[in-house]
Structures are given as structure tokens and as C-alpha cells.
N, C-alpha and C positions, 0 to 999 in steps of 0.2 A: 381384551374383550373375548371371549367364551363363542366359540364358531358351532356353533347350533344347529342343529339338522334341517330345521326352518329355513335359518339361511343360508345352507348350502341349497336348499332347494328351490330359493329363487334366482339363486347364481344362477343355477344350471335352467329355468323358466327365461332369463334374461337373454342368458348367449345365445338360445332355442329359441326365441322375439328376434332377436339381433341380426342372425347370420340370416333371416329370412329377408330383412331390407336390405336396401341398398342398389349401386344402379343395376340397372337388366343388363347390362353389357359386361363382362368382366372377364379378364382371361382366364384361360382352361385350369391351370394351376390356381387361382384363387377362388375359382368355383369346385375344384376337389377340396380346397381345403376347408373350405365353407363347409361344403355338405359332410366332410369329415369331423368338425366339431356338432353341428346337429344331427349326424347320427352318436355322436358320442355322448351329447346331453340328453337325445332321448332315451337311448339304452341304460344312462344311468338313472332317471326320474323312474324308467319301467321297474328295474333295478332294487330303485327304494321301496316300492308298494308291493314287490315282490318278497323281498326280504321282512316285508311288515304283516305280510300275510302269512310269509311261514313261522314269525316268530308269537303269533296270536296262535295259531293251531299246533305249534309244538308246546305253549303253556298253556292251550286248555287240555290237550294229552298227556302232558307233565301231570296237572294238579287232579282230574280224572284218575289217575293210576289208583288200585285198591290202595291200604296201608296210609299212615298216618307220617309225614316224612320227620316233622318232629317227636314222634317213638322212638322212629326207628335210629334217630340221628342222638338221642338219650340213651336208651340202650331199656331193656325191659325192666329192669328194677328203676329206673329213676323214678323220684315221689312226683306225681298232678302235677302239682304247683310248677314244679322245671319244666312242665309238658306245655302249660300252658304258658309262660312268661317266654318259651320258645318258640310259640304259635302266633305269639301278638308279634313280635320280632321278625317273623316271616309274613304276616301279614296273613296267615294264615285262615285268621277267624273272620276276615273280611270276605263280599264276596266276589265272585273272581275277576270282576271288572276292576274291581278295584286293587284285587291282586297286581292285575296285569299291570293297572294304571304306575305303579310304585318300582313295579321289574322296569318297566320303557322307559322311566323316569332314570332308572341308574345304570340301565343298559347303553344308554344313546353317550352317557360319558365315560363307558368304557367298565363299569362297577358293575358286573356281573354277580355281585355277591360272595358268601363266603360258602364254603365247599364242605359240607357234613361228614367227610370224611377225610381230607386232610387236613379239616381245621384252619385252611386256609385261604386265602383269596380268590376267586375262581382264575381270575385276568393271571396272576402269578402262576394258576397251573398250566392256563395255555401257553403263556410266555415259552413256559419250559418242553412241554411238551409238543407243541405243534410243528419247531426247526424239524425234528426225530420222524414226524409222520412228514414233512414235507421233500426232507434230501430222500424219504423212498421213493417215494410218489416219484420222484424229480429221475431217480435213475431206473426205477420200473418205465416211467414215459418212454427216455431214450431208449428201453433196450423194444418193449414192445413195437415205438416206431419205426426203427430201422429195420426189425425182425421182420416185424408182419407187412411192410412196404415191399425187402427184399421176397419173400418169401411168394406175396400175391402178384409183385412183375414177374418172376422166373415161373408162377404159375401159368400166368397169361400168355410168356413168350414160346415158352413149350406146350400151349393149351392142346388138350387131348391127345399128350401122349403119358407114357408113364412117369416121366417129370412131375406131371400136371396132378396124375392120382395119387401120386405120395406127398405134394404136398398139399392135398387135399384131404388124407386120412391125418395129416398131423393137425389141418389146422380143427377137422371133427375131435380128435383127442383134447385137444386144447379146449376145446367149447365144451364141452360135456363134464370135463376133469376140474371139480372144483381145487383152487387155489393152493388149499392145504393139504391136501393128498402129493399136489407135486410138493410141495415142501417137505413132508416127509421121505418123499423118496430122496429127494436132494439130500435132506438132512444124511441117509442111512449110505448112499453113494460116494457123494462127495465129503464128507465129513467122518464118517466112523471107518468108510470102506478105503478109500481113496487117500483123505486127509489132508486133502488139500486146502478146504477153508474152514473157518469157525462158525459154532453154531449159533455162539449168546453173546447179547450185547453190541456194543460200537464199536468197541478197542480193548486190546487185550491188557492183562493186567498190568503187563511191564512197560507197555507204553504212554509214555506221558503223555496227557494231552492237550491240545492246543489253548491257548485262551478263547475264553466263550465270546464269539465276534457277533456271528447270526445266528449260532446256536447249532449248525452243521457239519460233524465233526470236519469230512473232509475238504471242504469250502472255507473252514476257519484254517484248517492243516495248511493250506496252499497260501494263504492269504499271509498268514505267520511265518510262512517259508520252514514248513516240518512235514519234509517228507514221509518220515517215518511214521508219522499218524497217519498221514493220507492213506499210503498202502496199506496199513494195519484196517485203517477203516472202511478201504474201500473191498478188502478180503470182507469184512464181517457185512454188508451192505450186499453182495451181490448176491447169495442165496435169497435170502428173503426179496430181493425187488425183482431176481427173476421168476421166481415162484408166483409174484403177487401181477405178473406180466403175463403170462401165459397164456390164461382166459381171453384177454386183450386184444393181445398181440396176433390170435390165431383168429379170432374174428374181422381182425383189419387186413388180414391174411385175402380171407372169403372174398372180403368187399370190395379189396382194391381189384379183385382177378375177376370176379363178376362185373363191375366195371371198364376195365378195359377190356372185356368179352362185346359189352355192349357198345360202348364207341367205337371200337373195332372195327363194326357194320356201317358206321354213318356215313353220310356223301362224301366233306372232307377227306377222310382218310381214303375212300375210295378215289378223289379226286388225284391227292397226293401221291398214289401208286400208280395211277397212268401218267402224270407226270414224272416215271422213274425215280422218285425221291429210293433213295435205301431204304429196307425194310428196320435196318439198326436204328436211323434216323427219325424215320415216322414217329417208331415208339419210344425215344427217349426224350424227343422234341417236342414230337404232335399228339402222339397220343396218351400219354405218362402226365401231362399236367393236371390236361382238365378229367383224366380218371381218379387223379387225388382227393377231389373237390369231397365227395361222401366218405371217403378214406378219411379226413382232416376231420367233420363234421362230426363223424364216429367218435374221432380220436382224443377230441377235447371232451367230450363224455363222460370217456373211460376214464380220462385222467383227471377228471374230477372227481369221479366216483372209487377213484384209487384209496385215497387217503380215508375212505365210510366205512372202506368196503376191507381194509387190511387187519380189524381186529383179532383174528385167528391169525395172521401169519403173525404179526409182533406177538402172540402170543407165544409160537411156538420158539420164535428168534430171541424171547424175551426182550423185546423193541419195545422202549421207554415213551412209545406214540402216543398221538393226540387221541387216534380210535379206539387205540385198548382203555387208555383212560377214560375214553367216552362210554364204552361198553363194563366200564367197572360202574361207572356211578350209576347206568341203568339198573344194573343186577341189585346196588345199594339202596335206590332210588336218592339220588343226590340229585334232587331237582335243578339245583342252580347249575349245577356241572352238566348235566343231560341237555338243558335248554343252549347255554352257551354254546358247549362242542357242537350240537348240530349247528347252529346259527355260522360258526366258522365254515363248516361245512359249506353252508349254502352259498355265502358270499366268495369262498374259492371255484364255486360250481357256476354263479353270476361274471367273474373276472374273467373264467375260462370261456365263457361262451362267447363276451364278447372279444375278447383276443381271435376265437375262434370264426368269428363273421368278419375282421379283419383281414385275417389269413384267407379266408373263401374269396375274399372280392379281390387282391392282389392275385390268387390263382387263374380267375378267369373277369375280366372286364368288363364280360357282358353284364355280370354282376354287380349292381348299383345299390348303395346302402340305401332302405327302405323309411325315407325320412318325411314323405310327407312334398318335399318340393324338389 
């Protein structure tokens, strides 16, 4: 039997009924765990109605665009007749409720349609393309989080002195300095100048590569025990993800030092110093966790918006991505491919958020998932 969006949706109505009965007494740990699945069934019902909202307003901006997508997907000489027998086929002559109604219809089982420009399945382009935008994304995260955490505690611990203004002018550089400007500089430094990494592609020519596991080169390289891909891939991998971290990285910089600027001042810590606590200790104990908390909030953000937002860098890396792909069938208007890629989009921007409220409420306690009971 066929698990239908319907009734995933009264699963998740059921467990969110369920975990609210039951007796008034219950131990501490089955009462987190409780309110741990009703916030997690309500963030995904919010979740679904979100994702239904964005996918109604990215096909009425889809079919809105000027241009005619079965012209354009013929090509200018084809005769009427192809134009139209391609229009009923897209549902194109109907009107757009009922467009919509036929796209939700073959969306919900995964049939995105077929793609005007590679002639192919849409679901098959993402397959292939989205591992490529996700292992960036994946090591742009890491390098922006460690960067911009190190970078905004050594601000905060040396605050107001010259420590504090250099790495304040770097993380302005960063902010200011779009994406691909540092990429090119990387490119002309580290690659033409230096020569230390590659510019294009996963893996170089003479290395084999792994078999397709998850579809990331270097996470298959490990898995299959081939070193030599790994390093080949993890050389062509770190230009473009540190490039596409920069932005990121330098604003989580800001946020965690303006943070621990301002718990700094609070009673706590003030308390904590007349009790002699170390000053080492304060801040890597007491006052380093809960300054994280808008650091973290920021940071699942960014790294949702990683993978939207890297169409120029796989450009210039010639990165086989989900975004450049996404960014080719706009310029094409390849409607089925434009709606799909955002809609992954969103659902990886949905995943992060709540991983993201997860991570906030283990960082500080006080913090209680916002469920209702």
C-alpha cells in the first residue's frame, strides 16, 4: 500500500493527540521524551504547509515568467502542431489551478517531470546532481564553523585590543567580499600562482573513481577504502567550499564576539569572578556555551542557504551542482527543473532548522521546545 502524504499526516496528528495524554505524573526522562516527539511532530505538520506554500508560489512564478516554455523547449522552427501537442502534455492550456493540481499530483510521488533540456527525468537530474552541491555545502559548513567560532572567541578573549581589530577587519572583508571574487583570487594564488590545488572538477583525470555509493566523491573514496580518490577529491573540494565559506564564516565571526561581549556583563559571570573561578575557565565553560546559542541559529541559515546560494562558485570550479543546474534551467526556463531544485532547497532549509532548535535547546536548558503543553 502506497504511504500518501494524507497519511503521513495523520501519523504525525496521532503521535501529537497521543503524547499529550496520559498520567500527570511521569518521570523526568519520559516527560522529555514526550515533549521531544510533539515538538517534532509539530515542526513537521508546520513543515508540510510550509513547503506547500512555497511550492504554490514558486509554480505560480514558474508559469508567470514571459516566454512560452513549450517554444522554447521546441526550439523556433518547430511547426504549431509540436507546440501545441507539447502544451496539452504540460498541461499547459489548462488553467493554473489546474496546472498546479497535475504538478502536486506527481510531485507528492516523487515524478517531478521531464526536464526540456536534458530530455530527461527531473528526479534522475537531482539524484545526480544534488550528492555534488551537498559534500560542498557539507565542507564549506565545517570550515566556516570552526573558522568563524575560532576567530570570534580569540576576538572576544583579546576584546579591545589589536587582536580584537584585526580580526575585526577580516571578518568586514568577509562580509562585504562576495563569494566569487574570493574564488578567483584563490583560483590565481593558489592554483596558477602557487599550484598547489586544482581548479576544475571532482577528481583528476588519472584517478579512478570510487563507485557511486551516495554520490560524494570523497565519502564513497573512504567507504570503498580508496585513498587516492579521497585526497585527489578532497584537493579539488577545498577551493570552491572555502571560497563559498567566507561570507559565512566572517559573519559568525561578528556574532559569536558581539555575544560573548554581551554575557560577559551579566550577574553570572560577574558572580563567577568573585568566586575566583579562572578567567580561562569562565570563558570556555561559562561563558563560551550559552554565547553559541545565535552563533548555531545563524549557522544552520547559512548552511542552508549554502547550497542556493553557490551557483557562481560551481561555476567557476565547474562543480557538477544542484545550484548551477538549478541556475541553468532558469536562464532555459525549464519550469519542471526550476520548481523541483528550489523545492529541495527548501526542504534542506526545513531539515536544518529543525536540527537547528534541537542543537539550541541541548545548548542551554532554559530552553524548552515550544509545543503547546
Amino acid at each position: 500500500m502506497k504511504f500518501t502524504v494524507l497519511q503521513a499526516g495523520r501519523v504525525l496528528f496521532w503521535i501529537h493527540r497521543k503524547t499529550k495524554e496520559g498520567p500527570a505524573e511521569q518521570p523526568c526522562s519520559a516527560r522529555n521524551s514526550m515533549r521531544l516527539v510533539r515538538f517534532l511532530a509539530k515542526r513537521l505538520m508546520h513543515a508540510a504547509f510550509v513547503l506547500i506554500g512555497l511550492s504554490i508560489l514558486i509554480f505560480l512564478i514558474a508559469r508567470v515568467m514571459p516566454g512560452n516554455p513549450a517554444r522554447m523547449a521546441m526550439g523556433p522552427r518547430a511547426p504549431q502542431w509540436a507546440i501545441e501537442k507539447l502544451e496539452k502534455q504540460m498541461y499547459l492550456d489548462r488553467p493554473l489551478p489546474i496546472q498546479y493540481f497535475y504538478w502536486f499530483k506527481s510531485a507528492i510521488s516523487g515524478d517531478f517531470g521531464d526536464s526540456l533540456v536534458t530530455k530527461r527525468s527531473v528526479s534522475e537530474d537531482i539524484i545526480e546532481y544534488f550528492p555534488a552541491s551537498l559534500e560542498l555545502a557539507i565542507y564549506a559548513a565545517v570550515f566556516m564553523g570552526i573558522a568563524g567560532v575560532v576567530l570570534g572567541t580569540v576576538s572576544g578573549w583579546f576584546a579591545n585590543t589589536w587582536i580584537d581589530n584585526l580580526v575585526r577587519v577580516i571578518a568586514y572583508i568577509g562580509i562585504v567580499t562576495p563569494s566569487f571574487v574570493f574564488a578567483i583570487f584563490f583560483v590565481l594564488i593558489f592554483s596558477y600562482w602557487l599550484e598547489l590545488f586544482p581548479t576544475i572538477g571532482r577528481l583528476s583525470s588519472g584517478i579512478d573513481g570510487p563507485p557511486v555509493i551516495t554520490g560524494m566523491v570523497t565519502l564513497d573514496a573512504l567507504i570503498t577504502g580508496n585513498p587516492a580518490a579521497f585526497w585527489d577529491g578532497l584537493k579539488h573540494i577545498f577551493l570552491p567550499a572555502v571560497s563559498l565559506a567566507m561570507g559565512p564564516m566572517a559573519q559568525e565571526a561578528r556574532i559569536t564576539r558581539s555575544s560573548l561581549a554581551d554575557n560577559a556583563g551579566k550577574d553570572f559571570i560577574a558572580a563567577e569572578r568573585a568566586c575566583g573561578i579562572p578567567e580561562r575557565t569562565i570563558m570556555f565553560k561559562y561563558l563560551l556555551k550559552p554565547s553559541l546559542i545565535p552563533t548555531i541559529s545563524i549557522y544552520g541559515l547559512d548552511f542552508a542557504s549554502l547550497m542556493g546560494n553557490a551557483f557562481l562558485i560551481e561555476l567557476i570550479f565547474n562543480w557538477p551542482g544542484l545550484s548551477r543546474y538549478g541556475m541553468n534551467a532558469i536562464l532555459q526556463k525549464d519550469l519542471n527543473a526550476v520548481i523541483a531544485a528550489i523545492m529541495v532547497f527548501g526542504v534542506v532549509f526545513v531539515i536544518v532548522n529543525i536540527a537547528i532548535d534541537l542543537a539550541v535547546e541541548r545548548l542551554d536548558p532554559r530552553i524548552r521546545f515550544r509545543t503547546g503543553g
